[in-house]
C-alpha positions as CSV (number, residue, x, y, z in Angstrom):
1,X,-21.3,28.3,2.0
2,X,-22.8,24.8,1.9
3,X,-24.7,23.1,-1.0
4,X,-27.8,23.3,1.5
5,X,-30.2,22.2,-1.4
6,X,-27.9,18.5,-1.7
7,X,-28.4,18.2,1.8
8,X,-31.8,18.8,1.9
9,X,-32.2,16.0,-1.2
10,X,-30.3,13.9,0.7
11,X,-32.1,14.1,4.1
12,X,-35.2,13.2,2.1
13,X,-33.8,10.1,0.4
14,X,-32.5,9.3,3.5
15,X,-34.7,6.5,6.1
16,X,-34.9,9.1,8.8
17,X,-38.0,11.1,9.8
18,X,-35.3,14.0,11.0
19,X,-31.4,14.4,10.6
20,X,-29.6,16.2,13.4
21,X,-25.9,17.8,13.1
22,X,-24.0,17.8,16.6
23,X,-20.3,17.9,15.1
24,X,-18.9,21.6,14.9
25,X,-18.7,20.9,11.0
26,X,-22.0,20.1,10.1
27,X,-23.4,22.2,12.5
28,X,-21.3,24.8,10.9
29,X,-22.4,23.5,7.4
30,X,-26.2,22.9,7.9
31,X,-26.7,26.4,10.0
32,X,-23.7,28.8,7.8
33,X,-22.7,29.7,11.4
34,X,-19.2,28.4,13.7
35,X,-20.0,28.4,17.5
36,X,-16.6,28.7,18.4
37,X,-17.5,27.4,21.8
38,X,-18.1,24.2,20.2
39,X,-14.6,23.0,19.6
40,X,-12.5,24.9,22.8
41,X,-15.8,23.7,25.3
42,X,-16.4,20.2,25.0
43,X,-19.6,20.3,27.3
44,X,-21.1,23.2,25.2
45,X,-23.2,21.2,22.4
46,X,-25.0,22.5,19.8
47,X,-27.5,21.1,17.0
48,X,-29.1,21.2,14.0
49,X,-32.7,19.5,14.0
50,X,-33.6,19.0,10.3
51,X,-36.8,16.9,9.3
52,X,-37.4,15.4,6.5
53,X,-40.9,17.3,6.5
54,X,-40.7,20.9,8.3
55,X,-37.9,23.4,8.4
56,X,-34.8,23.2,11.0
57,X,-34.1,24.4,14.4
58,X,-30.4,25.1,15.7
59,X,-30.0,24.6,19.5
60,X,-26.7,26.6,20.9
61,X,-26.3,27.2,24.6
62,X,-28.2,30.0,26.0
63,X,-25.4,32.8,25.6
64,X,-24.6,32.0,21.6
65,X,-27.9,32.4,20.7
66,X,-27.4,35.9,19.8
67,X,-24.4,35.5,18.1
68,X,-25.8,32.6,16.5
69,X,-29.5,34.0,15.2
70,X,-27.4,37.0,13.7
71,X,-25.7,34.9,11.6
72,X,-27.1,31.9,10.4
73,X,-30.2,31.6,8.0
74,X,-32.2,29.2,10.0
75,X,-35.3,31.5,11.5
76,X,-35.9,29.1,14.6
77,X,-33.1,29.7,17.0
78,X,-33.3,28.0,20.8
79,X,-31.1,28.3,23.8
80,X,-30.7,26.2,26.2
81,X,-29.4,26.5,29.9
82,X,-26.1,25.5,30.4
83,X,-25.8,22.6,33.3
84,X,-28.9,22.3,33.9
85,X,-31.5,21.1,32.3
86,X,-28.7,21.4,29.4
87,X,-28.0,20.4,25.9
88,X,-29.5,16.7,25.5
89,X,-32.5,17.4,27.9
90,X,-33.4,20.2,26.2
91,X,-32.7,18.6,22.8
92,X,-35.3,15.6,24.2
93,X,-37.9,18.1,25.2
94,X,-37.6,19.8,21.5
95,X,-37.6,16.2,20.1
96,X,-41.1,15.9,21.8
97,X,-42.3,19.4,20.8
98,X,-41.6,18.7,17.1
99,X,-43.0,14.8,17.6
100,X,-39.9,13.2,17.0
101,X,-39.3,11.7,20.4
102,X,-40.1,8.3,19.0
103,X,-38.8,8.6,15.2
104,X,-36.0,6.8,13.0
105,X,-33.9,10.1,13.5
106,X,-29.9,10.1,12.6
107,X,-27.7,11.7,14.7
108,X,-23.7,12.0,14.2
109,X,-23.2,8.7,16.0
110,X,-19.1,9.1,15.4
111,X,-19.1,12.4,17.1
112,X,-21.9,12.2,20.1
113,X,-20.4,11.0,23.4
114,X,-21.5,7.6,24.8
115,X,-22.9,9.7,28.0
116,X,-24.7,11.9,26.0
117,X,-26.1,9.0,23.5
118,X,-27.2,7.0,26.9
119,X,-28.6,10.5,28.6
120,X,-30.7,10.9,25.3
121,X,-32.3,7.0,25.3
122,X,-33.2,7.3,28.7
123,X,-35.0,10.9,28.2
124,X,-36.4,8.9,24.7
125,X,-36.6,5.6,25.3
126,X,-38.7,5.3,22.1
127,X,-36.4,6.9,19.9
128,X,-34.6,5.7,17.3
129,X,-31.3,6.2,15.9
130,X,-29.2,5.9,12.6
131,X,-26.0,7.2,11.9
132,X,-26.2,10.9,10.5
133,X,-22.6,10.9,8.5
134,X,-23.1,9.3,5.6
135,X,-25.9,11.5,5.2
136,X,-23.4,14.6,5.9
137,X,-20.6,13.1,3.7
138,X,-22.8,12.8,0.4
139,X,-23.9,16.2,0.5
140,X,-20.6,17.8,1.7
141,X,-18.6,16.1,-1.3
142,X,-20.5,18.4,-3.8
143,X,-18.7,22.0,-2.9
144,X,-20.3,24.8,-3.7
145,X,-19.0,27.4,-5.9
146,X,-18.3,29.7,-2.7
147,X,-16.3,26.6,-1.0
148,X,-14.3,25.6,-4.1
149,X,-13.2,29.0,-4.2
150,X,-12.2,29.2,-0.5
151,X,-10.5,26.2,-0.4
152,X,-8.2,27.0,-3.8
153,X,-7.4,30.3,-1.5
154,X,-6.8,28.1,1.6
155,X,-4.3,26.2,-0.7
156,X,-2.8,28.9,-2.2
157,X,-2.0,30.7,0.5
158,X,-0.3,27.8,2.2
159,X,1.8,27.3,-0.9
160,X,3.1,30.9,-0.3
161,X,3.7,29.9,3.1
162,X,5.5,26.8,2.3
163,X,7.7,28.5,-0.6
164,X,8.5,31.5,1.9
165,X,9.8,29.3,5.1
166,X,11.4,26.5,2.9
167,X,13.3,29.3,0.6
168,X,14.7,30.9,3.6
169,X,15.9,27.4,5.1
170,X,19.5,27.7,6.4
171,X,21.9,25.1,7.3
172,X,22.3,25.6,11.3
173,X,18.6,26.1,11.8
174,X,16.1,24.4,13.5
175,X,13.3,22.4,12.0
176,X,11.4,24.6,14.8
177,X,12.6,27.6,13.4
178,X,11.4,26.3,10.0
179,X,8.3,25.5,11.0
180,X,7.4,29.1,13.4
181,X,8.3,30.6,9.8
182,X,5.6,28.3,7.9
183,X,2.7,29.4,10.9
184,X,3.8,32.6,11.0
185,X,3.0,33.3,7.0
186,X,0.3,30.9,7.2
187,X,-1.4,33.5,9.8
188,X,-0.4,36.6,7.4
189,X,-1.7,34.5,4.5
190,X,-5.2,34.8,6.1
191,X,-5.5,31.5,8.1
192,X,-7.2,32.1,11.1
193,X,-5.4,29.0,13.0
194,X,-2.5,26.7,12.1
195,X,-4.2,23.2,12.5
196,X,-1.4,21.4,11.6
197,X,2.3,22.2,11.0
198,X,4.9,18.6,11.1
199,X,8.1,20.3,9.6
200,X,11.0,18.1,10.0
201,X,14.4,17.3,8.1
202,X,17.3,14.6,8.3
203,X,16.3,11.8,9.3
204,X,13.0,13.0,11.0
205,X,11.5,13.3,7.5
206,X,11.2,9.5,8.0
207,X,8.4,10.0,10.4
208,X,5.0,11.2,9.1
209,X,3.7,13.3,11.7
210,X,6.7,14.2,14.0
211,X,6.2,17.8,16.2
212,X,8.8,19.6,14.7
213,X,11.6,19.6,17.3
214,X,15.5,21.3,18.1
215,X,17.0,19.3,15.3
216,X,19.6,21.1,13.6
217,X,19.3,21.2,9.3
218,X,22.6,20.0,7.9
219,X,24.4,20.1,4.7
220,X,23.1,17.4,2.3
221,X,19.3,17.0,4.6
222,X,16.0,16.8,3.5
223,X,13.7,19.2,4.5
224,X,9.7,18.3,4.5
225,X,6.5,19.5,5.9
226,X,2.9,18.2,5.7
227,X,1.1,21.4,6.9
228,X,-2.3,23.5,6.8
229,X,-4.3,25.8,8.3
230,X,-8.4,26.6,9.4
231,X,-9.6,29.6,6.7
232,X,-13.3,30.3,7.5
233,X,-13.5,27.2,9.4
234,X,-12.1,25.6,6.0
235,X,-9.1,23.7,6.1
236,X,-6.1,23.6,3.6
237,X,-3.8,20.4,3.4
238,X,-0.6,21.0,1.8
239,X,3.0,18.4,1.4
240,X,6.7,19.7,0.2
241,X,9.7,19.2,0.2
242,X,12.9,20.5,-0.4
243,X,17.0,20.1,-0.1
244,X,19.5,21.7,2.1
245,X,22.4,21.8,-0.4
246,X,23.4,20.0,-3.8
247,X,20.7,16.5,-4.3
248,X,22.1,13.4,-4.6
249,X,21.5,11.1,-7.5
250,X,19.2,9.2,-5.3
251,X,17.2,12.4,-4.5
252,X,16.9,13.0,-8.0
253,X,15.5,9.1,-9.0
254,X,13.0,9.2,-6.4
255,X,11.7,12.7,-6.9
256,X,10.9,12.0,-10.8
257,X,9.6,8.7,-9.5
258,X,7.1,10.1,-7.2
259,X,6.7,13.1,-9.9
260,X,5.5,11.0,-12.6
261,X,3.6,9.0,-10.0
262,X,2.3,12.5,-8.9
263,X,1.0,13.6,-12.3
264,X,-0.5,10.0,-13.3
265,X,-2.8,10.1,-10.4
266,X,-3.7,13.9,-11.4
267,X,-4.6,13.0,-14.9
268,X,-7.3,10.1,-13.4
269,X,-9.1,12.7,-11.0
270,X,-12.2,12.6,-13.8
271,X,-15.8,12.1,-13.4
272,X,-16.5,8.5,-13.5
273,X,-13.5,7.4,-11.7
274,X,-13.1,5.9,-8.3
275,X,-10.9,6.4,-5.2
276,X,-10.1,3.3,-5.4
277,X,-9.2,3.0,-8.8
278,X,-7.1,5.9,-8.3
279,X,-5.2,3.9,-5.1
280,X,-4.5,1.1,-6.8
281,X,-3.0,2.7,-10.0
282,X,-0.9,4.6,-7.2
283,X,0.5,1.6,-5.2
284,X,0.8,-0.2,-8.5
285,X,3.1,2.4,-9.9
286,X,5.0,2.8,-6.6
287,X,5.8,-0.7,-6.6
288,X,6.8,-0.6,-10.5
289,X,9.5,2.1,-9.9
290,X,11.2,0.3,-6.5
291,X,9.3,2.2,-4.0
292,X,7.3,1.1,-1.2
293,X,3.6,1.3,-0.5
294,X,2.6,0.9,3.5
295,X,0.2,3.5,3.3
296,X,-4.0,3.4,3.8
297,X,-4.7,6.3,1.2
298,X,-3.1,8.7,-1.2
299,X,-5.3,11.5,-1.2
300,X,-8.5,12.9,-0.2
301,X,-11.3,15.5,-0.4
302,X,-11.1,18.4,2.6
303,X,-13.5,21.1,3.4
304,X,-14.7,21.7,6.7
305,X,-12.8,18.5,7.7
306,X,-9.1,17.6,6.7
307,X,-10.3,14.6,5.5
308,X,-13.3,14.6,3.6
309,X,-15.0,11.4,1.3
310,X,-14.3,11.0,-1.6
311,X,-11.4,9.5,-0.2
312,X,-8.4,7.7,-2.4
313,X,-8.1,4.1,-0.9
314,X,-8.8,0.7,-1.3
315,X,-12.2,1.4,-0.1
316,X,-13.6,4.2,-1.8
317,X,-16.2,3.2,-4.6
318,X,-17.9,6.6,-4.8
319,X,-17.3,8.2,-7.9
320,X,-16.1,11.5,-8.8
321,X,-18.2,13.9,-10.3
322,X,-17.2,17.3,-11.6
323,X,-17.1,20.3,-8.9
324,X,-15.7,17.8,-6.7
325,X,-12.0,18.3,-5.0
326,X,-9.0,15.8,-3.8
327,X,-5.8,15.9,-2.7
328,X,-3.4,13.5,-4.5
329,X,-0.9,13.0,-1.9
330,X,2.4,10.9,-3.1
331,X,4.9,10.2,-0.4
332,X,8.2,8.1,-0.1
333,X,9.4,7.2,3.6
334,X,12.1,4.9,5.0
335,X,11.0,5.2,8.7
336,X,13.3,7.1,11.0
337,X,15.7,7.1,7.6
338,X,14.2,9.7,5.4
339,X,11.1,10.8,3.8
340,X,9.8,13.1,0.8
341,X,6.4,14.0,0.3
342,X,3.9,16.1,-2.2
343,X,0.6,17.1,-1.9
344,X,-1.8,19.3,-3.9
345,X,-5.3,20.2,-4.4
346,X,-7.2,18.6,-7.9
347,X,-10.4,19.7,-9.4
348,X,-12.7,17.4,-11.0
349,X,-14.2,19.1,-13.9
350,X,-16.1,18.2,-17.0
351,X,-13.0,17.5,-19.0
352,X,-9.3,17.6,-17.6
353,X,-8.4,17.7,-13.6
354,X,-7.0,21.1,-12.9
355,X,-4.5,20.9,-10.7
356,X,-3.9,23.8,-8.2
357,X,-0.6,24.3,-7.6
358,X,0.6,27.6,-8.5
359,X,2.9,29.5,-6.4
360,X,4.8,26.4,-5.0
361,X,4.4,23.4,-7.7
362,X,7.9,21.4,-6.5
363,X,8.2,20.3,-10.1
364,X,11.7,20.1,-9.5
365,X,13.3,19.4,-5.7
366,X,13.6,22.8,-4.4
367,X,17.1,23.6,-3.3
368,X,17.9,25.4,-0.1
């Protein structure tokens, strides 16, 4: 699924004599295999040893190694005992084998526990050690043609989902109901796990990620959900919002506020073009039309994590190039008042952004 040939370009423009991937992403993306165990056993590391000169090893615990040399494409699989000696002694003791033991090697600092890190300088003292995830983060932000076409499917499907539980909305209901609804046809859309799943009305729209709760939908509510799902490991990210009953004038001003805003942001997803640029033409249009801006970002890449660099904030100076995907993500919210939110999938291409939406576009509020 990965663009294994970027990574591989970028391990050997990197500093490092070897790159390893500890993180159930990477390890996902550098080997094309998900130890499951990974994410539900916190103890239960695996790696992926890549030098810059040689071919990779993946390390899993002793009893995925089957599971594990069946389906990845890297030919030298090791186990290792679980307890004892265990993960990072055995990962020293392979370090050694392949002469690495005293290299500049990268390792996903950001995801490798502080007793692990410690328990691997004192079995290498000599080693070391730069920070593995900007190596990850270049390579991942080129998608593949297999991922691009998973993750518009991700998408897709949780527009379906959204349309299906927000269309069947009732006053009376609960924003639990609601939200049971939206996992329950994210699961029959193909998702594999509902990752996340804030569905909320009234005045708990005002809160960004609030677990949807017992609260009863009224007449004249605002319904909105900032939701997604894992699909082979890859994640979709998806905002709407609709209207239980007739919208006010004030609904209507601020939806074709944050429409327009919506759509200018779209039009600047093209190669050349920064997240940051794309942030501040955001906040700058907010604030034009009244509305205010508290937030750190308005949009983001996603692939095998929700969110992925390029990244649209202040910060983000890496430009797009086409293949690459972002959500825009346009949101109004009076805290514990009332919230409304949008958020779609873009596609950088040579020419014009295509934007994904399709089944569920929320051109105009969706009435309920």
């Amino acid at each position: 699924m990965g663009n294994l040939p970027e990574l591989e370009k970028q391990i050997a423009a990197s500093p490092y004599d070897a790159v390893i991937a500890v993180s159930p992403e990477n390890v996902r993306y550098a080997g094309d295999v998900h130890i499951a165990t990974q994410r539900s056993i916190r103890d239960r590391l695996a790696f992926v040893i890549w030098p810059k000169s040689g071919e990779p090893v993946m390390l899993v615990c002793r009893i995925e190694t089957g599971y594990a040399k069946l389906n990845t494409w890297i030919a030298d699989v090791r186990g290792y005992q679980e307890f004892e000696p265990g993960p990072v002694k055995t990962l020293a003791d392979l370090l050694r084998e392949l002469k690495l033991d005293a290299a500049h090697v990268a390792i996903e600092t950001e995801y490798l526990a502080a007793a692990y890190y410690n328990e691997l300088m004192r079995c290498c003292p000599k080693l070391r050690i730069g920070a593995a995830e900007p190596v990850f983060a270049r390579a991942r932000m080129h998608k593949t043609a297999a991922e691009k076409t998973q993750i518009i499917a991700a998408f897709h499907a949780t527009e379906k989902a959204f349309l299906h539980a927000f269309s069947t909305a009732r006053i009376g209901e609960t924003e639990k109901q609601i939200a049971v609804r939206l996992a329950e046809r994210m699961l029959s859309e193909g998702a594999d796990q509902v990752t996340s799943n804030y569905c909320n009305a009234g005045a708990n729209t005002g809160f960004p990620h609030m677990v949807p709760s017992g609260y009863q939908v009224k007449q004249g509510d605002i319904i909105k959900a900032d939701a997604g799902g894992m699909f082979r490991q890859y994640f979709s990210n998806v905002g709407r919002t609709a209207k239980a009953g007739k919208p006010t004038d004030r609904d209507l001003t601020i939806w074709k506020h944050l429409r327009d805003i919506h759509h200018a942001v779209i039009e600047q997803c093209r190669p050349g073009k920064t997240g940051r640029e794309l942030f501040d033409l955001a906040k700058r249009l907010q604030l034009k039309a009244g509305l205010e801006f508290p937030y750190s970002h308005n949009g983001h890449s996603l692939g095998l994590n929700i969110h992925e660099h390029p990244i649209i904030n202040a910060q983000e100076d890496m430009p797009y190039q086409p293949g690459m995907l972002t959500t825009v993500e346009t949101r109004a919210r009076w805290v514990g008042e009332l919230g409304y939110h949008m958020e779609d999938i873009v596609e950088i291409t040579d020419g014009a952004p295509i934007w994904h939406a399709k089944y569920f576009p929320n051109e105009e509020l969706l009435v309920v």
